[in-house]
N, CA, C and O atoms as a GROMACS GRO file, in nm:
protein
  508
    1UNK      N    1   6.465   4.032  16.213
    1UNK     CA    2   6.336   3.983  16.262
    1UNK      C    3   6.226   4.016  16.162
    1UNK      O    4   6.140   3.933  16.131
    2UNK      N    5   6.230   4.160  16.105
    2UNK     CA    6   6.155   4.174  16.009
    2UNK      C    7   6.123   4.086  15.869
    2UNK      O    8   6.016   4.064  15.812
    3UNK      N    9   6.226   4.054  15.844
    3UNK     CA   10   6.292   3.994  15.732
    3UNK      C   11   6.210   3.851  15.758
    3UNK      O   12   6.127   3.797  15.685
    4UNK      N   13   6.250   3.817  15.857
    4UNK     CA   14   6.200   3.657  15.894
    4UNK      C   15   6.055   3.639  15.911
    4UNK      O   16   6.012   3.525  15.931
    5UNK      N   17   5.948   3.772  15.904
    5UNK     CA   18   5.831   3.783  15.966
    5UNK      C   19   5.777   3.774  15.794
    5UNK      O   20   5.684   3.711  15.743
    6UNK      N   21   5.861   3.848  15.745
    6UNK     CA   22   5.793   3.893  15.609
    6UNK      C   23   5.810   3.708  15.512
    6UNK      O   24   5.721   3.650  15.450
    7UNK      N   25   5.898   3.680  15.526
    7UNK     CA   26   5.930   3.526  15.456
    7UNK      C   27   5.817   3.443  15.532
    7UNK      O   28   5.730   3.381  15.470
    8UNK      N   29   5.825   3.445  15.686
    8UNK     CA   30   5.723   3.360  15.699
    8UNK      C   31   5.554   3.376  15.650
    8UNK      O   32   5.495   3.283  15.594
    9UNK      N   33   5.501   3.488  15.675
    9UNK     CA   34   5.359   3.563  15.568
    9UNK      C   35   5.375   3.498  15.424
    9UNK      O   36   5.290   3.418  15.386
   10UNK      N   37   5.490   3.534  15.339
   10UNK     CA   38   5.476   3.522  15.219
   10UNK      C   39   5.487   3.371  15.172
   10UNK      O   40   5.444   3.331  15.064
   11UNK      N   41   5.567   3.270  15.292
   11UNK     CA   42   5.549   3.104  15.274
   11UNK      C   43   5.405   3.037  15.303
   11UNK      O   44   5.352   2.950  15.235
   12UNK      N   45   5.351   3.103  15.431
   12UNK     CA   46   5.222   3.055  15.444
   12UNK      C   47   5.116   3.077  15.352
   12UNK      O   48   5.048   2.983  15.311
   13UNK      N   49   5.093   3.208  15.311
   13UNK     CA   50   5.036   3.236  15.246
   13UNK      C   51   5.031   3.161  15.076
   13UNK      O   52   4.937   3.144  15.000
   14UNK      N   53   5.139   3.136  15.066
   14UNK     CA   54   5.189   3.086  14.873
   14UNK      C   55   5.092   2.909  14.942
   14UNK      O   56   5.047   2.817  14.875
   15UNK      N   57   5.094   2.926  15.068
   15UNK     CA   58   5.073   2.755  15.076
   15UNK      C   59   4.903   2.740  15.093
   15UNK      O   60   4.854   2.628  15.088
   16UNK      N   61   4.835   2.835  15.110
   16UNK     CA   62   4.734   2.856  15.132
   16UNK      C   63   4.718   2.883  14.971
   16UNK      O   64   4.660   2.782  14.930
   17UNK      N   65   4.737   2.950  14.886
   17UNK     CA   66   4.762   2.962  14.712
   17UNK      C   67   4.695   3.150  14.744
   17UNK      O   68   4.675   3.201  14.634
   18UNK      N   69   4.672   3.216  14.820
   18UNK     CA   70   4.646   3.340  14.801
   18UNK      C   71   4.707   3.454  14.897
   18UNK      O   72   4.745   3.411  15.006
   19UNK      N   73   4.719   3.554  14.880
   19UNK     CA   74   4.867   3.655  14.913
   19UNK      C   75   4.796   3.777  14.893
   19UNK      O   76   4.708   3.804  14.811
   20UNK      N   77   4.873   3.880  15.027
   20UNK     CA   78   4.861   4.005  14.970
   20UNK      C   79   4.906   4.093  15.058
   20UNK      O   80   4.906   4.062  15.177
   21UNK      N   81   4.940   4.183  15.027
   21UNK     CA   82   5.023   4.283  15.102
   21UNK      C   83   4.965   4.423  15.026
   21UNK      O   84   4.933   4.447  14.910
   22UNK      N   85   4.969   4.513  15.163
   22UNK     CA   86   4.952   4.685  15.125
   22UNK      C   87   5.026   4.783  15.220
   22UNK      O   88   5.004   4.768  15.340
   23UNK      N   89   5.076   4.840  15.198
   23UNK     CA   90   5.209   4.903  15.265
   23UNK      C   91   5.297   4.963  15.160
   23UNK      O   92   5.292   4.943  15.039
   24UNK      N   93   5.376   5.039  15.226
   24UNK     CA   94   5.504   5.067  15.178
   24UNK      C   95   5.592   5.013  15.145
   24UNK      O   96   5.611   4.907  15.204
   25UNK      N   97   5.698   5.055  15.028
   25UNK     CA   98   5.806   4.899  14.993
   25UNK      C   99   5.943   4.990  15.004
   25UNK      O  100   5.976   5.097  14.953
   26UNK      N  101   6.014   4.886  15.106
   26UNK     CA  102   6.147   4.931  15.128
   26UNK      C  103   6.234   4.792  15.043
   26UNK      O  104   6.191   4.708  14.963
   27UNK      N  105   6.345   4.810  15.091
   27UNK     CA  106   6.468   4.738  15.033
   27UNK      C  107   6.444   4.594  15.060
   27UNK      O  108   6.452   4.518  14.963
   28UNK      N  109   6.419   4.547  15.168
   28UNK     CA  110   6.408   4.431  15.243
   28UNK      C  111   6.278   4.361  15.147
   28UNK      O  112   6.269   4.247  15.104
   29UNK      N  113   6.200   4.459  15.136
   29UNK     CA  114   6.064   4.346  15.075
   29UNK      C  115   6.060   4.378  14.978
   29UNK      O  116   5.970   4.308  14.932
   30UNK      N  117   6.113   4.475  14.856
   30UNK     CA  118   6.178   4.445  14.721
   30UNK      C  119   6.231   4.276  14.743
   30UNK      O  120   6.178   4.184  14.680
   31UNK      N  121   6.299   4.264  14.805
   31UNK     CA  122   6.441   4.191  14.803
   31UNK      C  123   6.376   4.055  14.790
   31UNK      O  124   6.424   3.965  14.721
   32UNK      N  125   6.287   4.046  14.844
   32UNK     CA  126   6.151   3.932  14.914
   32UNK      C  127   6.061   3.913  14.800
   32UNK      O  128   6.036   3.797  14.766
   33UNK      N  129   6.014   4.003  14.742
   33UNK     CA  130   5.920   3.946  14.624
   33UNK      C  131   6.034   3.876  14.511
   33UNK      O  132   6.153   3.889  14.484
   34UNK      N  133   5.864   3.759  14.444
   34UNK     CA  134   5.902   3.658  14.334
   34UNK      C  135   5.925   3.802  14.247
   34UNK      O  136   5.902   3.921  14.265
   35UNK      N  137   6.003   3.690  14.107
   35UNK     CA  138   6.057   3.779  14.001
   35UNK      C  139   5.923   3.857  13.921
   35UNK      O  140   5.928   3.966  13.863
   36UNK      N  141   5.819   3.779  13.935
   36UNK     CA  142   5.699   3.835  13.835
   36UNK      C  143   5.649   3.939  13.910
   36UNK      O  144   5.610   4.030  13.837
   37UNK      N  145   5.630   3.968  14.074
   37UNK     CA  146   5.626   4.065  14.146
   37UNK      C  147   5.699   4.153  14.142
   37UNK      O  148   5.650   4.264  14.163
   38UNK      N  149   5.823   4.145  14.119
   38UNK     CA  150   5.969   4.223  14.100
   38UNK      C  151   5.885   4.340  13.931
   38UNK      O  152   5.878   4.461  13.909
   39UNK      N  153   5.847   4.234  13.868
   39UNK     CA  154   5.889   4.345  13.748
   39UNK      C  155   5.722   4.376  13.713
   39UNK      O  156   5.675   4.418  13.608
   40UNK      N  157   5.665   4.344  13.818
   40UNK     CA  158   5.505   4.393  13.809
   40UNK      C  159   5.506   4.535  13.818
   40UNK      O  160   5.473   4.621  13.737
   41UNK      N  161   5.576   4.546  14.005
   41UNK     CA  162   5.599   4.643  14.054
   41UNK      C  163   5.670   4.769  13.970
   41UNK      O  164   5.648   4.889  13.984
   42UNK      N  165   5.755   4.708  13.885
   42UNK     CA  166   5.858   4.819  13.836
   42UNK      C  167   5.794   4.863  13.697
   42UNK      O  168   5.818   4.958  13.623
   43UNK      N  169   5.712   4.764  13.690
   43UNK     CA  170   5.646   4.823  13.505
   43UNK      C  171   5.480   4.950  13.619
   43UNK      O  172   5.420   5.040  13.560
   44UNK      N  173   5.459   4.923  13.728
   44UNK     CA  174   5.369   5.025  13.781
   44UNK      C  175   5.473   5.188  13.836
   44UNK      O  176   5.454   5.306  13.862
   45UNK      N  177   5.580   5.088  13.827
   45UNK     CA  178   5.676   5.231  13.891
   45UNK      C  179   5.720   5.302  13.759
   45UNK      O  180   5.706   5.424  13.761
   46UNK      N  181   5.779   5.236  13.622
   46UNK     CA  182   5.775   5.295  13.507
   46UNK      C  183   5.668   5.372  13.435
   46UNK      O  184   5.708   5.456  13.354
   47UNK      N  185   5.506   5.353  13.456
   47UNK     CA  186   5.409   5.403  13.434
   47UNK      C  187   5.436   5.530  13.526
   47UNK      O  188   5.444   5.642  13.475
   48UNK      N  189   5.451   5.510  13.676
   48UNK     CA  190   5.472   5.693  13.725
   48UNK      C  191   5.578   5.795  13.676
   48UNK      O  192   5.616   5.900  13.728
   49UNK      N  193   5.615   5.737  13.567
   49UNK     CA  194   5.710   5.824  13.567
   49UNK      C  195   5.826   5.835  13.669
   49UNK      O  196   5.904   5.917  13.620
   50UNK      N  197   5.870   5.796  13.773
   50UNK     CA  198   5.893   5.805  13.884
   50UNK      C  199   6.023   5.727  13.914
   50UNK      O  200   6.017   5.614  13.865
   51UNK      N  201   6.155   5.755  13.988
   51UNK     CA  202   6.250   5.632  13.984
   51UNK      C  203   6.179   5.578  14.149
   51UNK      O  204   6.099   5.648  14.209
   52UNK      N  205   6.223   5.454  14.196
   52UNK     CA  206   6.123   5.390  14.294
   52UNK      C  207   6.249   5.427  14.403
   52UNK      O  208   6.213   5.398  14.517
   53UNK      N  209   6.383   5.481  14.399
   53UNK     CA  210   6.437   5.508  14.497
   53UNK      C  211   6.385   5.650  14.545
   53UNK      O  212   6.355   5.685  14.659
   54UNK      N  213   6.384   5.720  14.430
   54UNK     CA  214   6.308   5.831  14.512
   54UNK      C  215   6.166   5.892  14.522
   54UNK      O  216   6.119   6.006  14.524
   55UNK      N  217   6.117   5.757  14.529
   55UNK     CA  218   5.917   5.746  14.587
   55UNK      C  219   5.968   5.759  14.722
   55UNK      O  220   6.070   5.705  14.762
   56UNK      N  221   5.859   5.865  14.816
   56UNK     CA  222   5.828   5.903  14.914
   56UNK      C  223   5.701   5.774  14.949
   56UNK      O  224   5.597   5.763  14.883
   57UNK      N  225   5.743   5.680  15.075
   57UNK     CA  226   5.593   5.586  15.096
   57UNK      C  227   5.546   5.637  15.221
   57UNK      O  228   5.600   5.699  15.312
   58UNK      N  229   5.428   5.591  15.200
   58UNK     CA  230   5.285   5.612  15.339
   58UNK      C  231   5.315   5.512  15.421
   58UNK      O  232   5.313   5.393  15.391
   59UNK      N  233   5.348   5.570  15.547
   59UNK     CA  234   5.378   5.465  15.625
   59UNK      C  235   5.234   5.444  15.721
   59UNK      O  236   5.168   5.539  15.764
   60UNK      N  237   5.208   5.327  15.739
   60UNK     CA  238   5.102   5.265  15.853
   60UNK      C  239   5.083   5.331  15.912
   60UNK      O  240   5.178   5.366  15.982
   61UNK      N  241   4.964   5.393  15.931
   61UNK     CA  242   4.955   5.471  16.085
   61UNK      C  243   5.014   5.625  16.057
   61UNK      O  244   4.998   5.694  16.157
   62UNK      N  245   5.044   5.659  16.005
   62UNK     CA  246   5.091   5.825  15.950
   62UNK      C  247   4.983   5.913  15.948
   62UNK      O  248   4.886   5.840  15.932
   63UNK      N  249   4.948   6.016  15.954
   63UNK     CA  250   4.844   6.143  15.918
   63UNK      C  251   4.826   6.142  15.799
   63UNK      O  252   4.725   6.205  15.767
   64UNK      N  253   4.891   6.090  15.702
   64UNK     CA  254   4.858   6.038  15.548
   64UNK      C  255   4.772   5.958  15.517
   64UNK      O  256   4.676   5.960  15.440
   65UNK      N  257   4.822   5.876  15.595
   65UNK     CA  258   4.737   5.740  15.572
   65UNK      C  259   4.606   5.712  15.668
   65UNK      O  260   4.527   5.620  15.647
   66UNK      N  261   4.597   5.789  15.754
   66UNK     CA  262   4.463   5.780  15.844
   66UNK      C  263   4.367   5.858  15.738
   66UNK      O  264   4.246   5.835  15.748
   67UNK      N  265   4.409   5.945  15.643
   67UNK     CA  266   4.369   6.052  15.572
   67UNK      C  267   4.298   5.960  15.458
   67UNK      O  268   4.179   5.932  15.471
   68UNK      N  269   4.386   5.903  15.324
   68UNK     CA  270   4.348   5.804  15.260
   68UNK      C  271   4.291   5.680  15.307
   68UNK      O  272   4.249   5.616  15.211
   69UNK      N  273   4.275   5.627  15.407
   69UNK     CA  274   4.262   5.494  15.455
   69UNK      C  275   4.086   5.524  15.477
   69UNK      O  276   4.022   5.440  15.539
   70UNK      N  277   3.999   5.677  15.410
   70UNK     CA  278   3.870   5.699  15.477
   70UNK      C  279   3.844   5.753  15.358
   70UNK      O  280   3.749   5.831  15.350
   71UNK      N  281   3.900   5.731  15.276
   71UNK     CA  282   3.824   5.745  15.133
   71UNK      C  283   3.728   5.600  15.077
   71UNK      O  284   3.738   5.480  15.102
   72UNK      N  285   3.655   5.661  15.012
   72UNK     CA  286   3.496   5.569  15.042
   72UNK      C  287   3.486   5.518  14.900
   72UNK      O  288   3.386   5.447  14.906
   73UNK      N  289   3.524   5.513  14.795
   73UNK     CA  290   3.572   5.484  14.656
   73UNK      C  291   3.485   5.646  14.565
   73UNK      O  292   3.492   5.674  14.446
   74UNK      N  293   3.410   5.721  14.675
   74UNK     CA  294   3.343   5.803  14.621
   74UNK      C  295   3.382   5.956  14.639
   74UNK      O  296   3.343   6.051  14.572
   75UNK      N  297   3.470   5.958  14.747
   75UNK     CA  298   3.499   6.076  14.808
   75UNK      C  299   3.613   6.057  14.828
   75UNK      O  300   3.644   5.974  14.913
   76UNK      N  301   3.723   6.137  14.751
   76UNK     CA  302   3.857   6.133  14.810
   76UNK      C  303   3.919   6.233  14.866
   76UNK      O  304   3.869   6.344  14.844
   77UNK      N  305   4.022   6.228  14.939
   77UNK     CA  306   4.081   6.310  15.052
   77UNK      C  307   4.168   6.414  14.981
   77UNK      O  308   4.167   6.536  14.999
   78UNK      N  309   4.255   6.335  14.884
   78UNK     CA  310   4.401   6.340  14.806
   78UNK      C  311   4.351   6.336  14.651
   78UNK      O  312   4.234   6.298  14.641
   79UNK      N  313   4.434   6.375  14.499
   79UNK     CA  314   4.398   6.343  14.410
   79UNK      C  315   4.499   6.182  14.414
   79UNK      O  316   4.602   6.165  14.479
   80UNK      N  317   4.436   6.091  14.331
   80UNK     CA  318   4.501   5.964  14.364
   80UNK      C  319   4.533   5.895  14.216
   80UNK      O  320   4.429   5.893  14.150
   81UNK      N  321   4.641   5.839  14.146
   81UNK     CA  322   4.639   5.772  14.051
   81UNK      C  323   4.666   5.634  14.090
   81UNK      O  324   4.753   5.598  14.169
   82UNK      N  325   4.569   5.546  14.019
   82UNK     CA  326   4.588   5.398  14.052
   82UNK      C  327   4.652   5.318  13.987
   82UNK      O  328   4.557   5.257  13.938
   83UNK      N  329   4.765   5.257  13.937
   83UNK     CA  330   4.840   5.169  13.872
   83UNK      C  331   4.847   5.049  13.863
   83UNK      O  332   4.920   5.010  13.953
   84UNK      N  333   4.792   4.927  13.774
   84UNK     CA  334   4.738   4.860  13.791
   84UNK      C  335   4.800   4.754  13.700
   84UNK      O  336   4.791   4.761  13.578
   85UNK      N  337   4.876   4.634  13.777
   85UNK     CA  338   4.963   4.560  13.687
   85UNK      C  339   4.938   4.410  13.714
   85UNK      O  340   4.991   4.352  13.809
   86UNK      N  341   4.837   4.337  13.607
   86UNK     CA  342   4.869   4.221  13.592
   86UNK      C  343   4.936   4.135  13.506
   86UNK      O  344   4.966   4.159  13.389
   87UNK      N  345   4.964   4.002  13.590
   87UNK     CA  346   5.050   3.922  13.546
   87UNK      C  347   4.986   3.869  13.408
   87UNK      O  348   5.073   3.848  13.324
   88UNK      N  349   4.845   3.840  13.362
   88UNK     CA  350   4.772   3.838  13.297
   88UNK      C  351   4.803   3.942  13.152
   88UNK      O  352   4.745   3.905  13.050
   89UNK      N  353   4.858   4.020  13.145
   89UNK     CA  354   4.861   4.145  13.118
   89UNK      C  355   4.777   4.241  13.075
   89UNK      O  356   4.797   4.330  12.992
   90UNK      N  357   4.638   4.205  13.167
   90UNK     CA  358   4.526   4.330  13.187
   90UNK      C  359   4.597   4.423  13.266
   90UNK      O  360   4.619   4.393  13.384
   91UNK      N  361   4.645   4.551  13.213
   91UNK     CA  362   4.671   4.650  13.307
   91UNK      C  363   4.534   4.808  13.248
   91UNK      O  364   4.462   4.831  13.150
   92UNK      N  365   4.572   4.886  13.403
   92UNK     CA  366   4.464   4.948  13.399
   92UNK      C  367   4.549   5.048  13.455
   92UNK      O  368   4.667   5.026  13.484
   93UNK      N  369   4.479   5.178  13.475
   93UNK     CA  370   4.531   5.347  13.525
   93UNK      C  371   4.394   5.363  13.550
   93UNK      O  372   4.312   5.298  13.485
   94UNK      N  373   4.348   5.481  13.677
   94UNK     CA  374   4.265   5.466  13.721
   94UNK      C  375   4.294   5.623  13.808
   94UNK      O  376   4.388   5.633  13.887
   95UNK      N  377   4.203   5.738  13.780
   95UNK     CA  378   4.245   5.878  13.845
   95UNK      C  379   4.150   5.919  13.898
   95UNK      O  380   4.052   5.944  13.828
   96UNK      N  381   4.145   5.939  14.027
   96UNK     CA  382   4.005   5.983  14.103
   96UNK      C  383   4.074   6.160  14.200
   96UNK      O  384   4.169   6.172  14.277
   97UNK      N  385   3.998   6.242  14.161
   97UNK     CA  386   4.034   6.315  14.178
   97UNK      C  387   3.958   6.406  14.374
   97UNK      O  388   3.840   6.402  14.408
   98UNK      N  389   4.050   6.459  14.439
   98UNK     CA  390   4.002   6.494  14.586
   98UNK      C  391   4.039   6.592  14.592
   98UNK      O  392   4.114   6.642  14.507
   99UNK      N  393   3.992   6.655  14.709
   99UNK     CA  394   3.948   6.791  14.761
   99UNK      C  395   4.095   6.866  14.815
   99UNK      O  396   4.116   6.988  14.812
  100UNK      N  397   4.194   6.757  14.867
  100UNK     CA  398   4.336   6.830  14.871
  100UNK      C  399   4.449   6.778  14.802
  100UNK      O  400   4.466   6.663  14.760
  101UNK      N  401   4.523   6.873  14.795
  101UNK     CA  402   4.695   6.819  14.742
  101UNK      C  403   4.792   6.823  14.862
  101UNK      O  404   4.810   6.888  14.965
  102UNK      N  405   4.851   6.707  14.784
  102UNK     CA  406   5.017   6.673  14.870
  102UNK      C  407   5.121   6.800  14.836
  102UNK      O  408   5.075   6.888  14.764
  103UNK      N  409   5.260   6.812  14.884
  103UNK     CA  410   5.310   6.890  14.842
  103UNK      C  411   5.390   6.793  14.729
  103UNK      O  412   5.422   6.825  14.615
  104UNK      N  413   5.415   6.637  14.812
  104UNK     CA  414   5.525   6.571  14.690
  104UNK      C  415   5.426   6.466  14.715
  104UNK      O  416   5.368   6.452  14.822
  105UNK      N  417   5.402   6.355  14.557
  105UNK     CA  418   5.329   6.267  14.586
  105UNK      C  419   5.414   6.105  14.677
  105UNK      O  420   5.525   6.052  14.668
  106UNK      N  421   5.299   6.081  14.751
  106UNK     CA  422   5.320   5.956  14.842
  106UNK      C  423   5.290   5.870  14.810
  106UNK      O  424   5.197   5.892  14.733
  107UNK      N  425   5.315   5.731  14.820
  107UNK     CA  426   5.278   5.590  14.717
  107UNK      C  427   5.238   5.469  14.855
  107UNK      O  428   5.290   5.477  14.967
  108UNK      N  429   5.156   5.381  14.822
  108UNK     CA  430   5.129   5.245  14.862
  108UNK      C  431   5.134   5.192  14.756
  108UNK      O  432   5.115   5.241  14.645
  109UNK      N  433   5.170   5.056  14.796
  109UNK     CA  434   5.167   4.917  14.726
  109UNK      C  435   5.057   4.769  14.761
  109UNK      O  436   5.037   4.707  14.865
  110UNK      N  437   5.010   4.756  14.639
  110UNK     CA  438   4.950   4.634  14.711
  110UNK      C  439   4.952   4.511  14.615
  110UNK      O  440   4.910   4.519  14.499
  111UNK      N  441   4.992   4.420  14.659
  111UNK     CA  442   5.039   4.318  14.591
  111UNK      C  443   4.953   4.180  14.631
  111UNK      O  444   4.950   4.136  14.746
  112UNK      N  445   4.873   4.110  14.503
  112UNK     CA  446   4.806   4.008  14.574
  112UNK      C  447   4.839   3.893  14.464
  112UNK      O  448   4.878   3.926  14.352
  113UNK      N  449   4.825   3.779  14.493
  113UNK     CA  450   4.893   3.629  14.412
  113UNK      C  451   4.720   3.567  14.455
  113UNK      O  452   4.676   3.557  14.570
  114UNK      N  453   4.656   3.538  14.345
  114UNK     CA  454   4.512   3.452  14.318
  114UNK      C  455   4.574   3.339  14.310
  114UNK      O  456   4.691   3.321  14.278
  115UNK      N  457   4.447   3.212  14.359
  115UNK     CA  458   4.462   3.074  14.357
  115UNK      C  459   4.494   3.018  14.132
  115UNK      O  460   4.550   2.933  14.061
  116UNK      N  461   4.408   3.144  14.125
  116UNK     CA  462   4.420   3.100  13.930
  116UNK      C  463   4.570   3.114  13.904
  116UNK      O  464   4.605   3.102  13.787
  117UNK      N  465   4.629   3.130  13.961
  117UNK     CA  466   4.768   3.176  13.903
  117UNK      C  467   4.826   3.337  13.874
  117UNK      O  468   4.940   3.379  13.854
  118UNK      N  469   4.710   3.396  13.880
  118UNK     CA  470   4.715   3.550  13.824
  118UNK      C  471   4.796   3.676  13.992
  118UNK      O  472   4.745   3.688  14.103
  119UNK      N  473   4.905   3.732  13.949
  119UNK     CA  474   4.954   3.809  14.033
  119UNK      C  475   4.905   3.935  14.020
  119UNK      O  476   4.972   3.978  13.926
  120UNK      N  477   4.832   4.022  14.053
  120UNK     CA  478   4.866   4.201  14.038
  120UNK      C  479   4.903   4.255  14.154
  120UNK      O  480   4.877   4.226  14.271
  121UNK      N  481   4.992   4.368  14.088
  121UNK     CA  482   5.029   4.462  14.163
  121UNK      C  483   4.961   4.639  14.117
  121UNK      O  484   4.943   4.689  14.006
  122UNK      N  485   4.941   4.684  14.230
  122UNK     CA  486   4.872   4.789  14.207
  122UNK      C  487   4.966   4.885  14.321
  122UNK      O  488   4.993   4.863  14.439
  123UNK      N  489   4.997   4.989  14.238
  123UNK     CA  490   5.045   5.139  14.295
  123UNK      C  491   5.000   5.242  14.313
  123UNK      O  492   4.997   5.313  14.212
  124UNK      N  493   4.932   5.316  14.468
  124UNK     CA  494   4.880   5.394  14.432
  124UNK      C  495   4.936   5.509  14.479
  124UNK      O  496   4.988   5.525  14.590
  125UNK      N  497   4.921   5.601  14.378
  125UNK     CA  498   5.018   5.783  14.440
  125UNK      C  499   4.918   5.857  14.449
  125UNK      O  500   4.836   5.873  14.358
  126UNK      N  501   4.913   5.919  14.578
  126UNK     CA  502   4.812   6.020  14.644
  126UNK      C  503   4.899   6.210  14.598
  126UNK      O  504   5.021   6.221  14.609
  127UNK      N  505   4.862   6.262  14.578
  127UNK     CA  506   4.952   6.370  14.540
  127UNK      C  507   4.853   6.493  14.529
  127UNK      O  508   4.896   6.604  14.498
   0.00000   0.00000   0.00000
């Protein structure tokens, strides 16, 4: 059902010409993104240093994420690195530093497809 919820979002949306998703990425919606999303994602996961099976994600609605989700672009909760991958190949890194630490860092994803043609994906690890 999930599977079928996520294909239908990502058909309407491509038909509308603009997209985007922020969440956590499991197996199923790896599986689901286009190829230029595929290796957006993995050139932001190669920048962490990081293998993407063993990224810890923020799930919706978590004490994590109520935590980050109230950072104001000025005040942060968490120290946060931003990863920043376009299809364009403007990429960017981006470190805003907050008042607490994680014990292991936690990741969101957000993935958006512009009417110009241009995809980014952006990773961000709260830690």
């Amino acid at each position: 059902m999930k599977k079928l919820i996520l294909s239908l979002v990502f058909l309407l949306t491509s038909v509308i010409g603009y997209s985007q998703y922020l969440g956590p990425m499991n197996k199923e919606l790896f599986n689901s993104l286009g190829f230029s999303e595929r290796n957006l994602l993995m050139e932001c996961v190669n920048h962490s240093g990081l293998d993407i099976d063993s990224m810890e994600w923020i799930q919706i609605g978590d004490s994590t994420y109520e935590k980050v989700r109230m950072d104001d672009g000025f005040k942060y909760h968490y120290n946060k690195k931003t990863i920043i991958y376009n299809s364009d190949s403007s990429n960017w890194v981006i470190d805003h530093y907050g008042e607490n630490n994680l014990d292991k860092p936690k990741f969101l994803v957000a993935i958006f497809k512009y009417p110009n043609g241009i995809t980014r994906v952006t990773l961000m690890m709260y830690y």
